[in-house]
N, C-alpha and C positions, 0 to 999 in steps of 0.2 A: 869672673862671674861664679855667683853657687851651683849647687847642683840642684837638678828640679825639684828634687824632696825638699830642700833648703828654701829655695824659692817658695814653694807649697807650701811649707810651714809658716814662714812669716808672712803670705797673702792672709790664711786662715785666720791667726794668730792677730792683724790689724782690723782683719774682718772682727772677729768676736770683741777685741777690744773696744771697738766703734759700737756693737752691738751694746755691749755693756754698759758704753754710756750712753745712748740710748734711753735704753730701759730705765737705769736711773734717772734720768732728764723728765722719762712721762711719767713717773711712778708720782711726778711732782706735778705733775700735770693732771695724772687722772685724781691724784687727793683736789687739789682745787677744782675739778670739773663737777665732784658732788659736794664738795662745800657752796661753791658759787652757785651750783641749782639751789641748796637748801635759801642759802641767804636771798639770792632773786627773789624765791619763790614765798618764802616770811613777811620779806619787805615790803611784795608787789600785792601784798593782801594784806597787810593792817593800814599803810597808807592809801588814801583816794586815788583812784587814777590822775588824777592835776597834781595832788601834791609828789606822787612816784615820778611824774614826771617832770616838777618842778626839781627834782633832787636829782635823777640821771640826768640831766641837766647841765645843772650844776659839775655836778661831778665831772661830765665828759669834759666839761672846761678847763677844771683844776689838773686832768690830765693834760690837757693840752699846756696848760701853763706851767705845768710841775717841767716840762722839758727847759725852761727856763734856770732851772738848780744849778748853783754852779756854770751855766754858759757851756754848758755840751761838755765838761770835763768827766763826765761818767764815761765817755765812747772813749777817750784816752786813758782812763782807770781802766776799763776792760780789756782795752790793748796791752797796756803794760803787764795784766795779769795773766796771759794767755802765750805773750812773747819774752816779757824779760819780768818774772815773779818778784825776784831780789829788790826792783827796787819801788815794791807795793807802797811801803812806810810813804817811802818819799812824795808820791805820787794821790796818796791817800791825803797828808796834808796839803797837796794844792787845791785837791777837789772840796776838805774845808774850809781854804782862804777863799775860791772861788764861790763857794756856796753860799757865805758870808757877806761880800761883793754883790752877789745876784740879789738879795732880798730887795731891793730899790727899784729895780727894774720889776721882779716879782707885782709888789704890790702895786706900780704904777701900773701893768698888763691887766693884773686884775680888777683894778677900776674902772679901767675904757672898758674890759669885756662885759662886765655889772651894766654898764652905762647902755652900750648900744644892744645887749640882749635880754636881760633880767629887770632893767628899770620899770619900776608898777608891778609887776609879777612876783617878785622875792626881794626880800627886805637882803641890804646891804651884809648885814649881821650874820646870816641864817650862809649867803652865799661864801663869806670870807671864813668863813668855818670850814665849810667844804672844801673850799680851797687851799686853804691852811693844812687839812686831813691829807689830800691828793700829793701840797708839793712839800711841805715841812715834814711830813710823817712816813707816807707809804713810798713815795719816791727814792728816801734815802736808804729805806729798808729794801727796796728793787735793787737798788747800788749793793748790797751785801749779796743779795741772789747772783747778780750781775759778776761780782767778781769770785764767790766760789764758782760758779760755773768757766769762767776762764783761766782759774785754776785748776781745772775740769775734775773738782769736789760737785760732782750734779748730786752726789746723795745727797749732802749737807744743803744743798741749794733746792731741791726739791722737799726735805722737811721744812726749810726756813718757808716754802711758799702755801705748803700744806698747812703750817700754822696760823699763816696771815689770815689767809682766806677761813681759817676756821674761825678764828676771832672773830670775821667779820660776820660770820652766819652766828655765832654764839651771842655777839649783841645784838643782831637782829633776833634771838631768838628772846631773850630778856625783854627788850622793848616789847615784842608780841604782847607779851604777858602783862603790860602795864597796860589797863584800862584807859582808853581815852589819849595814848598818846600823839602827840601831832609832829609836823616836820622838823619842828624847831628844837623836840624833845629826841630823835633819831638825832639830830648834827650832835648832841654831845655826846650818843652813845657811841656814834661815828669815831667823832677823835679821840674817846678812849683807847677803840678796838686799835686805832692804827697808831696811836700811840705806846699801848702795849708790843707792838709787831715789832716796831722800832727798838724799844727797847731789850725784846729777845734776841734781834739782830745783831745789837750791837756787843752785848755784854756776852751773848754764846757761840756766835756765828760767823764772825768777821776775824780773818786772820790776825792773829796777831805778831806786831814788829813794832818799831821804834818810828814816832813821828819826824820826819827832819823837813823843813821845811826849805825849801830850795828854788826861787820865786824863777832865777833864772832860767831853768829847765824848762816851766810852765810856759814861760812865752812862749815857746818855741812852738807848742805843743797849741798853741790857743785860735792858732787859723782853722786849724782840723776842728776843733773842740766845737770854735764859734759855726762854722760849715755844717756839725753836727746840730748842733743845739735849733738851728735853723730851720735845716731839714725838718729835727723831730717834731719842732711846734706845726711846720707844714704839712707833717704827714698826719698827725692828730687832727689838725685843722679840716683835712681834707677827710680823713674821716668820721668824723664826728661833727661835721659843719651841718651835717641833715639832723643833726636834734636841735641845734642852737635855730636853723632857720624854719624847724616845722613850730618848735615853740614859738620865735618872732612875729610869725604867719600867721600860727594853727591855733597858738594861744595853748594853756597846760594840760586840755584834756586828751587834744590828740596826739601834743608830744607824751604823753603818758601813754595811752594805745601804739603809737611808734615805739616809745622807748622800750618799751613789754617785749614787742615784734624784734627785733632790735638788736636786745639782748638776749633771744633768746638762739637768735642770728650769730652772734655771738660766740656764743659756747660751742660752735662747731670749728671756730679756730685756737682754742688752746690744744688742742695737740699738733695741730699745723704749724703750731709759733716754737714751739719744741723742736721741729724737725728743721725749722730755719736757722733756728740758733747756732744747733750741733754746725750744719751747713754754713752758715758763716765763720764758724770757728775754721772750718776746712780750708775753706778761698782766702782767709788772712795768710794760711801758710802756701797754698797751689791756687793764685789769682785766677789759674787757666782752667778750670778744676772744668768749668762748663763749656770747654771750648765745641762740643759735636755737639749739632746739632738734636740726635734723638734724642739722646739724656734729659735735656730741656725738656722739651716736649714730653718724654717721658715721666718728670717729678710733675710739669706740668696738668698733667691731663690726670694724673695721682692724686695731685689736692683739689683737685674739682672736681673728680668723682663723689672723695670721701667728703667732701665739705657737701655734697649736694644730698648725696645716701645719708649723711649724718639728718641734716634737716626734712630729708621726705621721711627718715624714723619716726620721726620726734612730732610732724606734721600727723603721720597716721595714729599716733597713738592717742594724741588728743582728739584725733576727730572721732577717736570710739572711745573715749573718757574724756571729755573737755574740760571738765571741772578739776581732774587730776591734780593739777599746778595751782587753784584756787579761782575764785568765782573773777578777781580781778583780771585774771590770766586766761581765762574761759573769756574772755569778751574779744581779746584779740587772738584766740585759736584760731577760727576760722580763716583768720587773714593769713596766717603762716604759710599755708600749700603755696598763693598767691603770691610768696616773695622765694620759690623752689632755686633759682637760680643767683642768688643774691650774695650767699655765702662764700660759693663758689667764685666769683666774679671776682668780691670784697677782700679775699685772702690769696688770691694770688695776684691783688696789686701790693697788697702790704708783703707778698713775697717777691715780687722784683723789687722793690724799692729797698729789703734786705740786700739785696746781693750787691750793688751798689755801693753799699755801707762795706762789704766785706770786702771789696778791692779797693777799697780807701777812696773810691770817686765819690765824695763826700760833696762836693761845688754842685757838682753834674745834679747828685741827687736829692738838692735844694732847688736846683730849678725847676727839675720835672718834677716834685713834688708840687712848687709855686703853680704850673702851668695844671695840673693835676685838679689843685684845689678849684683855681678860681672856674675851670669846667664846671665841677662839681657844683658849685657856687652858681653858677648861672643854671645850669640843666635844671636845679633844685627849685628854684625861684621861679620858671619859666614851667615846672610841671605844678606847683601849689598854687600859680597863676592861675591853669587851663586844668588841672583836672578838680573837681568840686565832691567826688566821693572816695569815699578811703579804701574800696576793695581797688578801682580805678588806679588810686596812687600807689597802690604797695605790685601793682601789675605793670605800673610804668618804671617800679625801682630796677626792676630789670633790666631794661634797657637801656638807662641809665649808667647804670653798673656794666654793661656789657661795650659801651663808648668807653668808659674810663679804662676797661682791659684792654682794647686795642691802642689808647692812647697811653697806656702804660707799656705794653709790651713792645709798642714803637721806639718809645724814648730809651725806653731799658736796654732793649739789645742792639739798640745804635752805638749804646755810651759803651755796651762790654766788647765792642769791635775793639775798639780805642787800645792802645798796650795799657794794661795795669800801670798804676805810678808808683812809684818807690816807697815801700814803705814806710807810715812815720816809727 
């Protein structure tokens, strides 16, 4: 054994290193947190509230379907980038063969989704564009962030996020400026901005090695992958199934006032998704990392403070400047105080459903995701049923959200009893 001072030294020493990337991890986080208000806040004032809503929408769809890329092969490119770097190249062409493979499935998902949510509402054309934006474009550039950060380059992955997100506020801010522009004139400016991201990603940002393509390796790798890819549409599903079913329901003007609420719900977990990431990076290498119970409870009761103070900030400041964020965003301020507890709720199920991912119980956590949604799915239907006004609805999201934490925090720390399984 060392000596104490030796000991001291290397606690301090892992301490600040952890610190460090940290910092760089939010430095990526806080650029996108005032890009993403600018672009919200552009977008959600030249558009109509029906068409903002017709377009977050959309959008949350193409996220849910962009998990579709590849068949989960990005959660195995992060793995291998975080555990064994060397053999990126290799690994990197399978997530191209696979991603290549997925387009069939891709477009047949987003046809049934067009079919049973968008049909009468958004033309085909207007939807497969946004779509196209979420899983061809921004997706593959997420996968460059995704694997500098498990290369643990968070500087490099924090500019690459700072940039996207500012593209996206900078053609929002262009389109502003064009007189008269409508949805359909937003989707091209759309797939430029993430088309440009894409391309900074790839040609400055993404390690570079030698492609080898190695089909047999993939297999191996493709239960986890497909386990992943599952999960991730079910976790998207389950959270972003309240825009697809208040539009269904509520028709484009109140999923526009939702979507507004929503998003702006939102913006109080990107730096909670920061500190998840670092956190799963941890439990791929110490599965046991969260064995005592206080710790839990103590990250826990940590993101639901800050997720709640973030939103009673951002609640008080509009209710003595409403119009701050623009006349479109002033209509659903007031509803904001009304959903205080929502954030909180909403970001620490999408943080047990991380840790899951980070001890490889990848099966486990497509189930309780599946069991997750279809709640969600029903609670949602069952309160757009029975409740008929919108301060009513955004008071009932609460409790709503406060059923899915307990039915989250059940399943989650049942499954982390279990022994971790071997890593792939």
């Amino acid at each position: 054994m060392g000596s104490p001072a030796r000991i001291l030294r290397t606690l301090v020493s892992g301490e600040r290193a952890a610190m460090q990337a940290y910092l760089q991890a939010i430095s990526g986080s806080a650029g996108r947190l005032v890009f993403s208000l600018v672009y919200f806040v552009v977008l959600a004032n030249t558009l109509s509230i029906a068409e903002f809503g017709l377009f977050a929408t959309a959008s949350a769809a193409g996220v849910m379907l962009s998990r579709l890329l590849g068949f989960g092969f990005i959660a195995t490119l992060y793995r291998v980038a975080t555990v064994k770097p060397r053999l990126l190249g290799t690994y990197t062409a399978g997530f191209l063969m696979w991603s290549a493979l997925s387009l069939p499935a891709l477009a047949l998902a987003g046809l049934a989704t067009h079919a049973i949510f968008f049909a009468g509402e958004l033309s085909l054309g207007i939807f497969a564009a946004v779509v196209a934006a979420e899983t061809l474009l921004w997706r593959p550039a997420e996968a460059v962030v995704i694997v500098n950060n498990g290369l643990n380059r968070f500087g490099r992955g924090a500019v690459l996020v700072i940039l996207g997100t500012m593209a996206r506020a900078l053609a929002a801010v262009v389109f502003a400026l064009q007189a008269g522009g409508d949805l359909s004139t937003w989707t091209m400016f759309y797939l430029a901005a993430n088309g440009a991201t894409l391309a900074v990603a790839v040609t400055v940002f993404y390690p570079r090695g030698r492609l080898r393509l190695r089909p047999a390796l993939y297999w191996r790798r493709m239960a986890d992958a497909a386990y992943v890819a599952g999960a991730e549409m079910l976790f998207y599903l389950q959270m972003e199934l309240d825009k697809l079913l208040v539009l269904a329901l509520g028709g484009p003007k109140l999923a526009g006032l939702y979507a507004i609420i929503m998003r702006l719900v939102d913006l109080t977990a990107i730096p909670i998704r920061t500190f998840s990431m670092l956190l799963v990076q941890r439990m791929m290498r110490a599965p046991d990392l969260l064995s005592r119970l206080g710790l839990r409870v103590g990250i826990e009761g940590t993101i639901f403070a800050v997720s709640t103070l973030a939103l009673l900030a951002l609640a008080a400041v509009l209710a003595v400047r409403p119009t701050l964020l623009g006349g479109n965003v002033a209509q659903a301020a007031p509803l904001l105080i009304l959903a205080l507890f929502v954030p909180g709720l909403r970001n620490l199920v999408e943080y047990q459903a991380e840790l899951l991912f980070a001890r490889g119980q990848t099966g486990l956590r497509a189930i309780n995701l599946a069991l997750l949604g279809a709640a969600k799915a029903l609670l949602l239907v069952h309160l757009l049923g029975a409740v008929h006004e919108t301060q009513a609805l955004v008071v009932a999201l609460n409790g709503l959200f406060a059923v899915l934490y307990l039915a989250s925090a059940v399943l989650t720390y049942t499954a982390l009893r279990r022994p971790a399984p071997r890593p792939v």
